[in-house]
C-alpha positions as CSV (number, residue, x, y, z in Angstrom):
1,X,-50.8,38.6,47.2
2,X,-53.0,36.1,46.3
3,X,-53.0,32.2,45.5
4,X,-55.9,30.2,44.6
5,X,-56.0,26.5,44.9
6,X,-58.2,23.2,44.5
7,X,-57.5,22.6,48.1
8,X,-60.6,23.0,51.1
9,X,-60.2,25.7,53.2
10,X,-59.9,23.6,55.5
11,X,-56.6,21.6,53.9
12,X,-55.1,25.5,53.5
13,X,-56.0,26.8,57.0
14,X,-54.4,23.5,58.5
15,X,-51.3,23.4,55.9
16,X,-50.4,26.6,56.2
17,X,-50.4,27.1,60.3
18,X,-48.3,23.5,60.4
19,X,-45.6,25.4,58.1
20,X,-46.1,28.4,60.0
21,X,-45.3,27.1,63.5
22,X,-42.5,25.1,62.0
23,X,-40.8,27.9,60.7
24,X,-40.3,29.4,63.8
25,X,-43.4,32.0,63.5
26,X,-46.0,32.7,66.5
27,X,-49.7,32.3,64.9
28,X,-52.9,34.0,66.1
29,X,-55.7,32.1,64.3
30,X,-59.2,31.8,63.8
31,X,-60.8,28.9,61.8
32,X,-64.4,30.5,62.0
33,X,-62.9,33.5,60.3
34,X,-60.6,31.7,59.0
35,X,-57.8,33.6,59.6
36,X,-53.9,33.3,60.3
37,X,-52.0,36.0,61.7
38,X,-48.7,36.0,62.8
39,X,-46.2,38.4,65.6
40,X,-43.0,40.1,64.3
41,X,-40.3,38.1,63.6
42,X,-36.8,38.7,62.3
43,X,-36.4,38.0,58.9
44,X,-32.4,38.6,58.5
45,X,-30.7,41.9,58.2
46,X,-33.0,43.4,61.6
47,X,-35.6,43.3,59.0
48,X,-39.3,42.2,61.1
49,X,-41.8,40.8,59.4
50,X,-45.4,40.0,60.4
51,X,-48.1,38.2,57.7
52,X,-52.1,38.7,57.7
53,X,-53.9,35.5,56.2
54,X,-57.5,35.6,55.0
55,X,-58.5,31.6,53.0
56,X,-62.1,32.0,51.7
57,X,-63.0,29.4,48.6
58,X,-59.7,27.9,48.0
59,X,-57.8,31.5,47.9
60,X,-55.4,32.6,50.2
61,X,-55.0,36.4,50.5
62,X,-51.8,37.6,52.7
63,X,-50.6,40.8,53.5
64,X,-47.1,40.9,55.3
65,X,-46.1,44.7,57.1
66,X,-42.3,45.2,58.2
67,X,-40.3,47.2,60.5
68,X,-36.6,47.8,61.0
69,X,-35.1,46.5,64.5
70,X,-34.0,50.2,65.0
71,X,-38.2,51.4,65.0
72,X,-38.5,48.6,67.3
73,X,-36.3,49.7,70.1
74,X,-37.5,53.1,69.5
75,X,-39.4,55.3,72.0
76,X,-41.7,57.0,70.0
77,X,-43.7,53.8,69.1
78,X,-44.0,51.0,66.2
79,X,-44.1,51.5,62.8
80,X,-45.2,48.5,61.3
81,X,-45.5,49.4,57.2
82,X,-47.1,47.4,54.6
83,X,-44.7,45.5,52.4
84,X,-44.4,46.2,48.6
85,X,-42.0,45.4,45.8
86,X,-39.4,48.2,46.0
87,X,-35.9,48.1,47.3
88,X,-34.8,47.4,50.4
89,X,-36.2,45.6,54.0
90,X,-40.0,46.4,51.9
91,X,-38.8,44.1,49.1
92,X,-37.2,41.5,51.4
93,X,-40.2,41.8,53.4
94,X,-42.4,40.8,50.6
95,X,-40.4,38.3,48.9
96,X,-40.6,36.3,52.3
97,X,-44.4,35.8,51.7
98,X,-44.2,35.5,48.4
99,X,-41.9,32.6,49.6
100,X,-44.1,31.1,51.9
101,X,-46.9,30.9,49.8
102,X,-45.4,29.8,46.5
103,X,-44.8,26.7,48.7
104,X,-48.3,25.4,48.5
105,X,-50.0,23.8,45.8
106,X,-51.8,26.2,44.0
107,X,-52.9,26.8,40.2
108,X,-53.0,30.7,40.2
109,X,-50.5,33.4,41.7
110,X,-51.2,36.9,41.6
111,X,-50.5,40.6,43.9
112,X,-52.9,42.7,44.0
């Protein structure tokens, strides 16, 4: 998914970790790489969501991977999955950064 903006890298890097961090999510970030990564967290229905952030130029690139509360607890290891638009904890997974990000100002939207 990708959104790109007239605001600094800077503004987005900042903007986006403050909404982060309010939301309840914990952020590994990196403002020489410039980038925002956050831990699992439960999205509703035991659905886990975690979200990659790369903002280079005024464009925000996520990815967001999910995993059922079931693989969690599991003994034979995580399986974090990349999120796509299908049915199920995938699609709820990638609506919630589609979400996040359609809530900064930007002037172009598009998945990739």
């Amino acid at each position: 998914m990708i959104i790109e903006t007239s605001l600094s890298d800077d503004e987005l890097f900042d903007t986006i970790s403050e909404t982060l961090i309010r939301e309840g999510h914990r952020i590994e970030r990196d403002r020489e790489l410039m980038s925002i990564n956050t831990e699992g967290r439960d999205i509703g229905l035991t659905t886990y969501v975690r979200y990659n952030l790369l903002i280079a130029d005024g464009t925000v690139t996520g990815r967001v991977d999910w995993m059922s509360e079931s693989h969690s607890k599991s003994n034979s290891g995580v399986y974090w999955r990349e999120a796509k638009w299908t049915a199920g904890r995938s699609a709820r997974a990638f609506a919630s950064l589609t979400d996040l990000l359609l809530q900064f100002e930007h002037e172009t939207f598009r998945f990739k």
